[in-house]
N, C-alpha and C positions, 0 to 999 in steps of 0.2 A: 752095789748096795741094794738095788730095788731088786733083783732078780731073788735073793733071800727072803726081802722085806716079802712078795708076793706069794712065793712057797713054804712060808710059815706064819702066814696070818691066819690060815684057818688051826690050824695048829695052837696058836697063842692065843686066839681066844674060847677055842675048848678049854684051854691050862687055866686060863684066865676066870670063866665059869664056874669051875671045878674045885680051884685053890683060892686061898687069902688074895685078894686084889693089890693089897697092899706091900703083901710078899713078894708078888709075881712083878710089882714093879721095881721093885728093890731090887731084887734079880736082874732085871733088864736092865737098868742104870748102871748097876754094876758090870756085868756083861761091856756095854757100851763104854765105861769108864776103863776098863781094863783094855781095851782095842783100841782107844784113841790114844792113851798112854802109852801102849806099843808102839804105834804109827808115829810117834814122835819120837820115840826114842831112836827107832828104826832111822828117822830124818836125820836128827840128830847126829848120829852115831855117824852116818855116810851115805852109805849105798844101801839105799830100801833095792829091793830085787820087784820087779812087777806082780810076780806070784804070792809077793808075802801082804804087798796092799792089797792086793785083789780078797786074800783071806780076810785079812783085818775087816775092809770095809764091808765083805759078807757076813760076820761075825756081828760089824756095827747093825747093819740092816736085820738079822737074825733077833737082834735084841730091841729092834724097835718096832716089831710083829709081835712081840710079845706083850710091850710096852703098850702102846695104841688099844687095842683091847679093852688091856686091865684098864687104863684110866678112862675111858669113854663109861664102861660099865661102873665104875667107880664115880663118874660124873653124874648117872643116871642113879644109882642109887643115894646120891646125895638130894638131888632134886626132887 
C-alpha cells in the first residue's frame, strides 16, 4: 500500500489541482471502496492468492494519493 501511495502522490495532487476537488475525492473513495470490497470477498470466498492482495492494497494506496491532496487542498481552500 505505501509503495503506490509514494509513486502517485505527486500525480494526485497535479489531478487534484487541475480537477473538481471534490470529484477527485469521490473518485478516490470509490477507488478505495471497490478494493476493499474485493479484498473481502476474496477472504470470504477462500483462498485470496498473495498477488491478488498485493493488487488490491496497491490499488487501496493508489486511491489514497489521490485522496490526500484533494482534501488537504480542499481544507485550504475552506479556510
Amino acid at each position: 500500500r505505501t509503495l503506490p501511495l509514494v509513486l502517485f502522490l505527486l500525480i494526485g495532487g497535479a489531478v487534484a489541482d487541475r480537477l473538481p476537488r471534490h470529484r477527485v475525492m469521490v473518485a478516490a473513495n470509490a477507488l478505495n471502496c471497490a478494493s476493499q470490497a474485493a479484498f473481502a470477498a476474496l477472504v470470504l470466498v477462500g483462498e485470496p492468492r498473495l498477488w491478488q492482495m498485493m493488487l488490491l492494497s496497491g490499488l487501496g494506496g493508489a486511491g489514497q494519493a489521490f485522496f490526500n491532496p484533494a482534501a488537504e487542498g480542499m481544507l485550504l481552500s475552506s479556510v
